[in-house]
C-alpha positions as CSV (number, residue, x, y, z in Angstrom):
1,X,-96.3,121.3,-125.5
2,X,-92.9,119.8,-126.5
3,X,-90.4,121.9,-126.9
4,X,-86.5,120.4,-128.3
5,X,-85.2,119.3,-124.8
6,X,-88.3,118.3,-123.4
7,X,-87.8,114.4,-123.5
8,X,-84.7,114.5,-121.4
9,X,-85.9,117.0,-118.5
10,X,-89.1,114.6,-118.4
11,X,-86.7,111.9,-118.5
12,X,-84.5,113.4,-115.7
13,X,-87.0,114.5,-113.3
14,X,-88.7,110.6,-113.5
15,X,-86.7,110.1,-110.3
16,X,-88.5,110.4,-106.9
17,X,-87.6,113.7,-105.6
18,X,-85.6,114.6,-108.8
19,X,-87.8,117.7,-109.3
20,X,-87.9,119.0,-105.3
21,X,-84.4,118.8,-105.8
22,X,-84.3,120.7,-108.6
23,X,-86.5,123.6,-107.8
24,X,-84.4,123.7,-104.7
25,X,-81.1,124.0,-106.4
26,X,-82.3,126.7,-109.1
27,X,-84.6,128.5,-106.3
28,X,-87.8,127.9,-108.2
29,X,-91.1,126.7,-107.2
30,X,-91.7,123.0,-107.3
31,X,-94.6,123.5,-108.9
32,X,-93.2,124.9,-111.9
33,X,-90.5,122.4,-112.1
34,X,-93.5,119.7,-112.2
35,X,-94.8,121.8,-115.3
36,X,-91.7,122.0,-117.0
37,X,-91.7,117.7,-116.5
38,X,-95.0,117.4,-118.3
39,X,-93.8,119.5,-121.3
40,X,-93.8,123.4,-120.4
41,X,-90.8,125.0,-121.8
42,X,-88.6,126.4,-118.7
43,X,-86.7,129.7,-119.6
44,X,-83.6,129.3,-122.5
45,X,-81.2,130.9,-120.2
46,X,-81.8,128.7,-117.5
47,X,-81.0,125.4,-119.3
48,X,-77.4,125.0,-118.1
49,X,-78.6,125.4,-115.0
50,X,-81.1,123.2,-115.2
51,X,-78.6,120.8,-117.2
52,X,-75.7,121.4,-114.0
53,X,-78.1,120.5,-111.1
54,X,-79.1,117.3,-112.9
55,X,-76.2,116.3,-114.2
56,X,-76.8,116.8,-117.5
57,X,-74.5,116.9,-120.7
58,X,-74.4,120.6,-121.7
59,X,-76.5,121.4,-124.6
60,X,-78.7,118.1,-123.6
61,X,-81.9,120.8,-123.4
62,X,-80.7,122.5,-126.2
63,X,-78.7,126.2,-126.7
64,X,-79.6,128.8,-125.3
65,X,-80.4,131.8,-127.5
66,X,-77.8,134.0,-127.6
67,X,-77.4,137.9,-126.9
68,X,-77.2,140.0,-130.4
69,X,-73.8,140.9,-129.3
70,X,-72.8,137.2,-129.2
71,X,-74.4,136.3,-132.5
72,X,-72.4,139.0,-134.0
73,X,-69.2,137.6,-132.2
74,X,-70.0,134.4,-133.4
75,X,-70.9,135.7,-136.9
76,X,-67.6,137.2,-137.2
77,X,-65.7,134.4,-135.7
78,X,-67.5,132.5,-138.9
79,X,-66.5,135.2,-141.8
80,X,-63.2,135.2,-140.3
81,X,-62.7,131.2,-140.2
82,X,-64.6,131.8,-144.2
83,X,-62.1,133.8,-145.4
84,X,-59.3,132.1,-143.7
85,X,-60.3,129.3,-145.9
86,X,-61.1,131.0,-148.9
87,X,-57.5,132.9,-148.6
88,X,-55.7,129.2,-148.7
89,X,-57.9,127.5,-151.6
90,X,-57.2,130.9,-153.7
91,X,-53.3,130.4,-153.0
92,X,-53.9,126.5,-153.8
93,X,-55.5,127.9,-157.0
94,X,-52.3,130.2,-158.2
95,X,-50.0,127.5,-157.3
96,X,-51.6,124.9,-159.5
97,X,-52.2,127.3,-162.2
98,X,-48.5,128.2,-162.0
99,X,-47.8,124.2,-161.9
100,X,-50.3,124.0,-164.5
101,X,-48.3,126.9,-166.8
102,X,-45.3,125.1,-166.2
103,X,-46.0,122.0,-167.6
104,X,-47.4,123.3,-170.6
105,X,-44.0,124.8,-171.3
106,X,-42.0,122.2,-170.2
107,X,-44.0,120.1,-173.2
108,X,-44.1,122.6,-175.5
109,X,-40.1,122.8,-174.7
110,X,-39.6,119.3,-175.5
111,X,-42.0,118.2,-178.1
112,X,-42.4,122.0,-179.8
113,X,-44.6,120.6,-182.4
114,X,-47.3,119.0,-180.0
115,X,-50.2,120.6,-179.8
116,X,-51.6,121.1,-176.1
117,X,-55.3,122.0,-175.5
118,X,-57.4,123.0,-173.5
119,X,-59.3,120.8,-171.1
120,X,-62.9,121.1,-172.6
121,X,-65.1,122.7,-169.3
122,X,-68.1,120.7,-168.2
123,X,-70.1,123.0,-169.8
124,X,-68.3,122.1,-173.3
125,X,-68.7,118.7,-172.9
126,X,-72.3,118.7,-172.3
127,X,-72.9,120.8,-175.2
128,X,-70.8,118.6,-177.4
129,X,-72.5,115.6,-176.4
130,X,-76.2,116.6,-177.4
């Protein structure tokens, strides 16, 4: 069975010894290290372990699945970055519009018998164009 990280642990446990080391580090049997080297999936939460005691870059085996409580953290770090972002392109929006609004005047004010239009929306142009 091949599971996301499966390729490195096999890759890191080629080594002679690599997985009697490694059940000794993590207190396992080495028997079921040799299972997780021909493909078993070892358990999610003990991946940084597993990742530490063979030097590993974190998240090489993959990420661990995380409690409800930190998916909700996480989810509400997300909304919070979200409407951070969405608060600064609406005052983007009101500052162009009022740049926007100020032009028009400032034409109208100087050449009062131009006529300024509207920028036809995508939609209008399409429908003009059939």
């Amino acid at each position: 069975m091949n599971w996301q990280g499966s390729h490195h642990l096999e890759r890191a446990l080629r080594p002679r010894g690599a997985a009697a080391r490694l059940a000794l580090a993590l207190g396992k049997n080495q028997a079921t290290v040799s299972r997780w080297a021909r493909g078993t999936q070892p358990d999610p939460a003990l991946w940084p372990a597993i990742e530490d005691a063979l030097g590993l870059e974190r998240g090489t085996l993959g990420e661990p699945p995380m409690s409800p409580g930190a998916q909700l953290d996480a989810l509400e770090r997300r909304v919070s970055v979200l409407t951070d972002g969405l608060d600064r392109l609406a005052k983007s929006v009101a500052e162009l519009v009022a740049i926007t609004e100020k032009i028009v005047r400032n034409m109208k004010d100087h050449e009062p018998n131009t006529r300024v239009e509207a920028i036809p929306s995508q939609s209008q142009r399409r429908r003009a164009a059939h």
